[in-house]
Each structure stands twice: as structure tokens, then as C-alpha cells.
C-alpha positions as CSV (number, residue, x, y, z in Angstrom):
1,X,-85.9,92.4,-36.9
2,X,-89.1,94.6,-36.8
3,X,-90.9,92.1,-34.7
4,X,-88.4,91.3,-32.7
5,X,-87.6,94.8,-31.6
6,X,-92.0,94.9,-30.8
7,X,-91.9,91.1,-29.3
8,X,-88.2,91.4,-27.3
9,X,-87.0,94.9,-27.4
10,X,-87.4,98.9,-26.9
11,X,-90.9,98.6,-29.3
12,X,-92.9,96.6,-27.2
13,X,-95.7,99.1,-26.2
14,X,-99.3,98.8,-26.4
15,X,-100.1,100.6,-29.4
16,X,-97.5,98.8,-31.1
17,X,-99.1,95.3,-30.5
18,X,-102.1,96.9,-31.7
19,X,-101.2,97.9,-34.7
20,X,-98.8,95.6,-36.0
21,X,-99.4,92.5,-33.4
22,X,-103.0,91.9,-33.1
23,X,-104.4,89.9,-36.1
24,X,-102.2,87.5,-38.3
25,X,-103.6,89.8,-41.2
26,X,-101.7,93.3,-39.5
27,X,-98.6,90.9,-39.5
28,X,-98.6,90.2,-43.1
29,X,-99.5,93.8,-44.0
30,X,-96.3,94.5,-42.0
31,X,-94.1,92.1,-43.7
32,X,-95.2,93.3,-47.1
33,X,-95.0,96.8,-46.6
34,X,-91.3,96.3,-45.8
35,X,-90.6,93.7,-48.6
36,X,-92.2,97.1,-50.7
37,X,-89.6,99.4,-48.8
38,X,-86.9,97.1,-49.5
39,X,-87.7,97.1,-53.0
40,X,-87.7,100.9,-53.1
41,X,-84.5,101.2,-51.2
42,X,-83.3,99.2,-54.0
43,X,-84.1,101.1,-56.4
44,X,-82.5,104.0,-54.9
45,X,-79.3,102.4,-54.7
46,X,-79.5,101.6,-58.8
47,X,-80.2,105.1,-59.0
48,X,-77.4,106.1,-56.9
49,X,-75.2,103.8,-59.8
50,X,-77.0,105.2,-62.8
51,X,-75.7,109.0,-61.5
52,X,-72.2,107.6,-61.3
53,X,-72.2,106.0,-64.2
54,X,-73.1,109.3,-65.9
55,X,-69.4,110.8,-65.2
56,X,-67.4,107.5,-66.3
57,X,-69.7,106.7,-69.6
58,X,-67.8,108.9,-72.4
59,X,-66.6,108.6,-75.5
60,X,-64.1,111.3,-75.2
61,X,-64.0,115.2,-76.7
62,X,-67.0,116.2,-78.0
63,X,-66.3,116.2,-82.0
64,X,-68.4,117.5,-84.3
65,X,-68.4,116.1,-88.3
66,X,-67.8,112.7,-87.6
67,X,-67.6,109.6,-90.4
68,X,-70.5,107.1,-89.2
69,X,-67.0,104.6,-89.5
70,X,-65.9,106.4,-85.9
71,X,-68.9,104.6,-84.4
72,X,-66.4,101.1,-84.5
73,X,-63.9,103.1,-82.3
74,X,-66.3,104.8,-80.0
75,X,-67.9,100.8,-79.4
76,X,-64.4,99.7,-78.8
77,X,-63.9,102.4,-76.0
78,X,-67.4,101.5,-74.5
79,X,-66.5,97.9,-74.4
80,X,-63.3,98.8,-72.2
81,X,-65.4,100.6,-69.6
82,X,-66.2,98.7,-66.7
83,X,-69.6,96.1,-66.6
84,X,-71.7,98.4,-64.5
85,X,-71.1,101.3,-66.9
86,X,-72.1,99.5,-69.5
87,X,-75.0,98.3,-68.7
88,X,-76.3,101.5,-67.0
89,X,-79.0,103.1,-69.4
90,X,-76.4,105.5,-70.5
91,X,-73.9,103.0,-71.7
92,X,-76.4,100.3,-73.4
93,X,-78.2,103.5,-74.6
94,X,-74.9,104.4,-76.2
95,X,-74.2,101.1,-77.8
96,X,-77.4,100.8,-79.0
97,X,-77.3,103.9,-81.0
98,X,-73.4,103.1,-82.3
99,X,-74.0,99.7,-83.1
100,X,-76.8,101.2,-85.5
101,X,-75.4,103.8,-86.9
102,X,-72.8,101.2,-87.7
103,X,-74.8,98.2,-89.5
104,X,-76.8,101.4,-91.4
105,X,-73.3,103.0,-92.4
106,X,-75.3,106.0,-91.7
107,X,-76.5,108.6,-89.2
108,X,-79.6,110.0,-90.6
109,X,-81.9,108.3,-88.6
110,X,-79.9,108.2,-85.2
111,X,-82.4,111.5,-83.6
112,X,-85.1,108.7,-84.3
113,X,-83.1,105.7,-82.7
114,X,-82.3,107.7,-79.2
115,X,-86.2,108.6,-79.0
116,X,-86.9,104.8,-79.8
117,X,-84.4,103.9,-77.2
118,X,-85.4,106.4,-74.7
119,X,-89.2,105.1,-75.0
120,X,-87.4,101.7,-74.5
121,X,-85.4,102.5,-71.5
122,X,-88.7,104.8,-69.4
123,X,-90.6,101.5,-70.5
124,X,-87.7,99.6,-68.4
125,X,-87.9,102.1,-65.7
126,X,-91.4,101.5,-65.1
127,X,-91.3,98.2,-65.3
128,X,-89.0,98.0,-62.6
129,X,-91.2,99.3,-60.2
130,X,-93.4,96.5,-60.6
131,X,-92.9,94.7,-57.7
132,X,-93.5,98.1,-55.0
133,X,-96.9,98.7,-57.3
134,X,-97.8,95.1,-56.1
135,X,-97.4,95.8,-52.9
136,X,-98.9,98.8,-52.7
137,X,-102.1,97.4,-54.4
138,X,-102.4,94.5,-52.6
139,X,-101.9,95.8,-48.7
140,X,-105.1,97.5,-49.2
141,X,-106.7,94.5,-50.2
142,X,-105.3,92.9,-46.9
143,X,-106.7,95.6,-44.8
144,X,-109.8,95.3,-46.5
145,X,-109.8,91.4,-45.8
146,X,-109.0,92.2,-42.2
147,X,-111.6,93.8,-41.4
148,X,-114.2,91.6,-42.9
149,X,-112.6,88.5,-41.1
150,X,-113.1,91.0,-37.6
151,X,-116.4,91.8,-38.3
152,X,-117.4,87.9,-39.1
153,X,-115.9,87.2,-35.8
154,X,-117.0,89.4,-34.1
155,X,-121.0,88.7,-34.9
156,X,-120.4,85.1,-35.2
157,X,-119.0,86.0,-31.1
158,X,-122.2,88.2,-31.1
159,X,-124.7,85.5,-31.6
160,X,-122.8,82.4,-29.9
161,X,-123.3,84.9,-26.6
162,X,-127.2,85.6,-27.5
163,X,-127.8,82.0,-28.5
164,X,-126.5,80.6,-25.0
165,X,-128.8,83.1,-23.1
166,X,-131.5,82.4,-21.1
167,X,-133.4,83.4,-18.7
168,X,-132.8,86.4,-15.8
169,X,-129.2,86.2,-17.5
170,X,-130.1,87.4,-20.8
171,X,-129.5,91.1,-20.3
172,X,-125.9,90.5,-18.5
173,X,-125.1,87.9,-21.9
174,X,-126.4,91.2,-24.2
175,X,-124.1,93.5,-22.7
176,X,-121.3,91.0,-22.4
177,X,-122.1,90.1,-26.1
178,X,-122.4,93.9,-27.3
179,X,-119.0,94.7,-25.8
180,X,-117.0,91.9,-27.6
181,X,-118.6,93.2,-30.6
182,X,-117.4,96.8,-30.2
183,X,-114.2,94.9,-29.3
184,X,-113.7,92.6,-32.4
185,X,-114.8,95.9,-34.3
186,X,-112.1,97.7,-32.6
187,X,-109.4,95.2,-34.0
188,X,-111.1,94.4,-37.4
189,X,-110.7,98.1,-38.7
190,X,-107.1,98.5,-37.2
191,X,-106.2,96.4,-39.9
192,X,-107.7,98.6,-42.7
193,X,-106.1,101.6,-40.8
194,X,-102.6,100.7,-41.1
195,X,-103.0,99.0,-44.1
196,X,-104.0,102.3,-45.8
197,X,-101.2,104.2,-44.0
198,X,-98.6,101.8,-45.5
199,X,-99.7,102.2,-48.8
200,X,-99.6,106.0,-48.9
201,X,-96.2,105.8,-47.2
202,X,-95.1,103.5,-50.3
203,X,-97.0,105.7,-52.7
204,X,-95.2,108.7,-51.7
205,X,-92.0,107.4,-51.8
């Protein structure tokens, strides 16, 4: 849709051919950076369910001076919330914690359980940003890549022009030569400069 708005629609400009249009290498740098947004966007959506869940995962009044036997009922009323509830971090958290307080018989050791399970769940977490820390690693990279295939090019342009010169013509071929050089430079670092812009957009986000 992106390229088609640059290629077909209201984004077809200069500087937007430039940037995103000019070398195979800006392309895919484009295409990643939104496969990275996507994944973020993502991620705020599961956030958006992990708040809700917060108000609809309960196990009733807050009682205090409980049997560690109550931990089969509170299960039971955990199992009859609805799938996305349970398997937010709240709920599995929560049945996590029960189901052990049930096979020990005991709560002595559930403050050590809910820090085990909260290590568990920011372990998840990060985890789950695995895919965006790809991205924003690897467009870099690209840019990087992009600008050394430019700059190959270009001098392999460079001394194709000086090679084929001779004679009264070889000052003309220099200057011709010198200015696709500053051209192919021109493009080769584009790539590096949006490359670097899309992973501190990424990173911030």
C-alpha cells in the first residue's frame, strides 16, 4: 500500500523516490521497517488486552485467613472466565500460583512462587519483542550494505569511464566520470540515511 501510494498516488514526489525508491536495498529497508511497525502495533494491541483483562481476572472479595484448600475453588472460578482472561499474564499468573499452593497443601512459599512467576512472565515479555529487535538490528546492516554496493558502483562506473578515454577527450570522460561518481555516492549513502532513521523510529517506539 506504501508503494503504491509513492508509485500511483498522492506520494509520488521526488524526495520520496529517493528515499524509499532508488536502490532495491531502500526498498527492502522499507518493507522491513514496516514488518517492525507491524509487529509493534501488535504488541500494543496485546497490551491493550492485558489492561482489560486486569478488571475481569478476579477471584472475588478480598479475604484474608484463607485454608490453602480454597485455592480448588478460586481455580474453578478461573477456569469459568473467558480464554483471553486466562491466558493473559494475570490469569496464568494466578493459576500458576493456586495450582501450587494446591499440590504443596501449603502457602508458605507462594511470596517466592509470584517472584519466580513474575521473572518467568518479564522473561516472556522480552521475548516477545524478538522479532522488532530483529528488525531494528538488521536495517542498519542493510543501510550499511547499501552504501557499499553504491560506492562499488560507482568506482567500478568511475574507472569503466577513465579506462575508455583517450586522447583530446580524456578531460570531458574525467569530468563526466567524476560526476557519476558524486552521483552514485549521492544514492549509496541515502540508503544508510534512512536506514538509520528507521531504526531510531523503531527504537523509540
Amino acid at each position: 500500500g506504501f508503494y503504491a501510494l509513492i508509485f500511483q498516488g498522492p506520494l509520488q514526489h521526488p524526495m520520496m523516490l529517493r528515499y524509499f525508491a532508488s536502490h532495491p536495498i531502500n526498498m527492502i529497508e522499507t518493507g522491513l521497517f514496516f514488518i517492525g511497525l507491524m509487529a509493534l502495533v501488535l504488541k500494543l494491541l496485546e497490551l491493550l488486552g492485558q489492561h482489560s483483562a486486569l478488571a475481569t481476572v478476579t477471584l472475588g472479595e478480598p479475604e484474608t485467613n484463607q485454608p490453602a484448600s480454597k485455592a480448588a475453588e478460586w481455580l474453578e472460578t478461573l477456569a469459568q472466565l473467558p480464554a483471553g482472561a486466562q491466558r493473559s499474564y494475570l490469569g496464568r499468573r494466578l493459576t500458576d500460583a493456586l495450582e501450587s499452593v494446591q499440590q504443596r497443601g501449603s502457602a508458605d512459599s507462594l511470596a517466592e512462587e509470584l517472584k519466580y512467576l513474575s521473572d518467568m512472565d518479564a522473561g516472556r515479555a522480552q521475548d516477545s519483542y524478538g522479532l522488532a529487535r530483529i528488525v531494528i538490528w538488521a536495517t542498519p546492516m542493510l543501510g550499511f550494505l547499501g552504501t557499499v554496493v553504491g560506492i562499488t558502483d560507482a568506482l567500478g562506473d568511475l574507472g569503466r569511464e577513465l579506462g575508455g578515454s583517450t586522447g583530446g577527450g580524456a578531460g570531458e570522460s574525467l569530468n563526466t566520470a567524476m560526476q557519476g561518481l558524486l552521483a552514485g555516492l549521492y544514492v549509496a549513502f541515502d540508503t544508510t540515511a534512512i536506514a538509520l532513521c528507521f531504526s531510531i523510529v523503531l527504537m523509540f517506539i
